[in-house]
Backbone as CSV, one residue per row, in Angstrom:
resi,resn,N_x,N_y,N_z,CA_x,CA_y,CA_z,C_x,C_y,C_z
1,UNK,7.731,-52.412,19.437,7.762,-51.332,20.402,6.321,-50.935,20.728
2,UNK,5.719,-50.533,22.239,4.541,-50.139,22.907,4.608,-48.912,22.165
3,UNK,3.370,-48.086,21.777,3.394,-46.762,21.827,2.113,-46.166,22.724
4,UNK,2.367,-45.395,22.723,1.732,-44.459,23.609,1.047,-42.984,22.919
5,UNK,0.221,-42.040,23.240,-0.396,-41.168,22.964,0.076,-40.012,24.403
6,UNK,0.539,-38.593,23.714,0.632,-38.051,24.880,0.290,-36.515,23.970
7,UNK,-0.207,-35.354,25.119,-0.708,-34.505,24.441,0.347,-33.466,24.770
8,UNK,0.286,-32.797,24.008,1.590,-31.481,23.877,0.443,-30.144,23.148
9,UNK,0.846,-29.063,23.607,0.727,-28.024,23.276,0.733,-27.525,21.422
10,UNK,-0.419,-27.010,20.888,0.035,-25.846,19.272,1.668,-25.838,19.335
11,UNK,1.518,-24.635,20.550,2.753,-23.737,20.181,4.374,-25.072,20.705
12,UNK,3.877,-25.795,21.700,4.987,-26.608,21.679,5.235,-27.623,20.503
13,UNK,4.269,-28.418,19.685,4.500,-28.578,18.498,5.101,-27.944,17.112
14,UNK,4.590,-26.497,17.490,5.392,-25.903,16.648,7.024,-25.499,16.951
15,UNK,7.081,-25.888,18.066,8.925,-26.000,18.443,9.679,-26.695,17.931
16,UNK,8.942,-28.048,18.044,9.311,-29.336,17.448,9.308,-29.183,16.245
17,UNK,8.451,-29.058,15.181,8.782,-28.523,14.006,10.080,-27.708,13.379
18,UNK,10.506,-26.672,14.372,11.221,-26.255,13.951,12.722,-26.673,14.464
19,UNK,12.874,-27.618,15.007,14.325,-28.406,15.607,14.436,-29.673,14.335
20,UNK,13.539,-30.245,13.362,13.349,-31.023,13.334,14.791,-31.269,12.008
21,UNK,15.482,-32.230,11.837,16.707,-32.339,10.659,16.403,-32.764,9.658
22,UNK,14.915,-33.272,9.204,14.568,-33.883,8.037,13.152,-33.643,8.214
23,UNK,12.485,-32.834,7.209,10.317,-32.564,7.539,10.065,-33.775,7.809
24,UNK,10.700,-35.217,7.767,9.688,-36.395,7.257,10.848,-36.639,9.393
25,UNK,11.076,-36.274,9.705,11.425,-36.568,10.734,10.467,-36.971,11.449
26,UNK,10.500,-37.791,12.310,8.800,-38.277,13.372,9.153,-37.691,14.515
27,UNK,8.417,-37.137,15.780,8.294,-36.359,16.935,9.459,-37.368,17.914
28,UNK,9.012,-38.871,17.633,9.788,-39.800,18.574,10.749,-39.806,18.221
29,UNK,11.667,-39.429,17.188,12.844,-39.286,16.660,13.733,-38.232,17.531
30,UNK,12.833,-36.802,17.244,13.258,-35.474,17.617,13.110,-35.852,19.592
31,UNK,12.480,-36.011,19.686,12.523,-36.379,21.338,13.381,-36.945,21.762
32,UNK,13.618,-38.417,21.429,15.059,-39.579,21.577,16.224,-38.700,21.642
33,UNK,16.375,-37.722,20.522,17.580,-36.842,19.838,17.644,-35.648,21.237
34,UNK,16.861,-35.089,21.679,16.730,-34.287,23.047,16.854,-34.964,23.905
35,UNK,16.502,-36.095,24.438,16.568,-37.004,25.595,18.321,-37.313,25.637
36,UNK,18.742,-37.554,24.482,20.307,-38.073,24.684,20.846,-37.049,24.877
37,UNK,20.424,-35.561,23.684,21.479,-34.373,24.569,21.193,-33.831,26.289
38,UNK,20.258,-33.925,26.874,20.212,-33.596,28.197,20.697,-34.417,28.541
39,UNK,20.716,-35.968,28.325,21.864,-36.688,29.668,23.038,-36.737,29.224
40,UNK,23.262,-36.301,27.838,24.884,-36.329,27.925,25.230,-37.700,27.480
């Protein structure tokens, strides 16, 4: 898999932090997991 670098916000990181289902969770995890609930 390509990865990429993208910049996000303190306080929006700290959002992510707190959605997250496991601390050892990775950001691309928690994102994928938001991306599928908005499309349904």
């Amino acid at each position: 898999m390509e990865k990429t670098t993208i910049k996000i916000s303190y306080k929006t990181k700290q959002e992510l932090n707190k959605i997250k289902i496991h601390p050892r969770e990775t950001y691309e995890d928690i994102i994928v997991r938001l991306l599928k609930k908005v499309k349904g």
